[in-house]
C-alpha positions as CSV (number, residue, x, y, z in Angstrom):
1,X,6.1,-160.7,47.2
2,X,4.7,-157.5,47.4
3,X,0.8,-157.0,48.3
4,X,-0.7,-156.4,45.0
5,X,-4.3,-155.1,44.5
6,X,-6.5,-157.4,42.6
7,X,-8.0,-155.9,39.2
8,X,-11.8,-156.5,41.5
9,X,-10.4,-154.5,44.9
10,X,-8.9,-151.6,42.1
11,X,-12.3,-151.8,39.9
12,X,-14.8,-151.5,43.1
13,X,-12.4,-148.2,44.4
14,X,-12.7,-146.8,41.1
15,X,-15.2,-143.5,40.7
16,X,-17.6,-144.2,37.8
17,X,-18.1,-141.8,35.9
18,X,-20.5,-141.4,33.1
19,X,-18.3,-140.7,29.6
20,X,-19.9,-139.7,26.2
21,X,-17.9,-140.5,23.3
22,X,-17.4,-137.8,21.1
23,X,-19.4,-139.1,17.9
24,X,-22.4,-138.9,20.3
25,X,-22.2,-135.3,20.6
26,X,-22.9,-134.8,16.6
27,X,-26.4,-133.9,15.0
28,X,-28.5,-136.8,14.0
29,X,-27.9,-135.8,10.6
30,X,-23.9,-135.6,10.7
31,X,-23.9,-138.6,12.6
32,X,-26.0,-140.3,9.8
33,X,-24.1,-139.2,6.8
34,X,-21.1,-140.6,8.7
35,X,-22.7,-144.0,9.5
36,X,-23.8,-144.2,5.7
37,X,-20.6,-143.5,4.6
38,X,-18.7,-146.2,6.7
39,X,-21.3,-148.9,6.4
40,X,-21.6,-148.8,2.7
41,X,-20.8,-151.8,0.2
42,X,-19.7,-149.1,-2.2
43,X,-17.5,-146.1,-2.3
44,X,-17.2,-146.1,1.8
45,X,-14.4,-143.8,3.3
46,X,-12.1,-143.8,6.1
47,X,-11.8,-142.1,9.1
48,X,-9.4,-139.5,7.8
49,X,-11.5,-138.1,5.0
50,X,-14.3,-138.2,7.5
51,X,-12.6,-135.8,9.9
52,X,-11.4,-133.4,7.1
53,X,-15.3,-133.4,5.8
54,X,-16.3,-132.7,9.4
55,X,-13.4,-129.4,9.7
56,X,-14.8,-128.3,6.6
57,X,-18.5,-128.0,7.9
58,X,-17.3,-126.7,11.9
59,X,-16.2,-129.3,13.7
60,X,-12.4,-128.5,14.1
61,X,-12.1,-131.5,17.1
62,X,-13.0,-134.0,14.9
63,X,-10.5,-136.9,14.5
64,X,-9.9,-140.0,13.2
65,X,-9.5,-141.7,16.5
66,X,-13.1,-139.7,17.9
67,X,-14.8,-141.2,14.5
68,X,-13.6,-144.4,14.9
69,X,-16.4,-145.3,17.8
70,X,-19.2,-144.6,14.8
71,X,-17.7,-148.2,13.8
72,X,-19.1,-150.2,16.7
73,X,-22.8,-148.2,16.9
74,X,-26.3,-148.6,15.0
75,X,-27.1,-145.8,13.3
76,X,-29.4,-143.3,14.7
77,X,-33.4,-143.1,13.8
């Protein structure tokens, strides 16, 4: 058998670096609406009509997979 790494030995080797997810990057506003929009009872939307609202207003990045994070944060203050 080979000598094999552990998953600890290849995590304590690894450079940490600091990573922002996209959705962070948007205005408190934007960022809002969106969050509203996801966590409603009523009339919520999905990911895809999210990022064709968010290329209408400027934000030509946008996708679903970047709005999909929103899912898994509290909204902003």
């Amino acid at each position: 058998m080979s000598e094999e790494l552990s998953l600890k030995d290849f995590l304590e080797k690894q450079t940490r670096i600091m990573s922002t997810a996209w959705i962070e990057t948007l205005p408190d506003d934007i960022y809002n609406q969106l969050w509203d929009a996801f966590h409603a009872s009523e009339n919520s939307i999905g990911k895809v009509t999210a990022a064709k609202w968010l290329h209408s207003i400027g934000y030509p990045e946008a996708t679903a997979g970047r709005i999909d994070a929103i899912l898994i944060r509290e909204r902003r203050k």
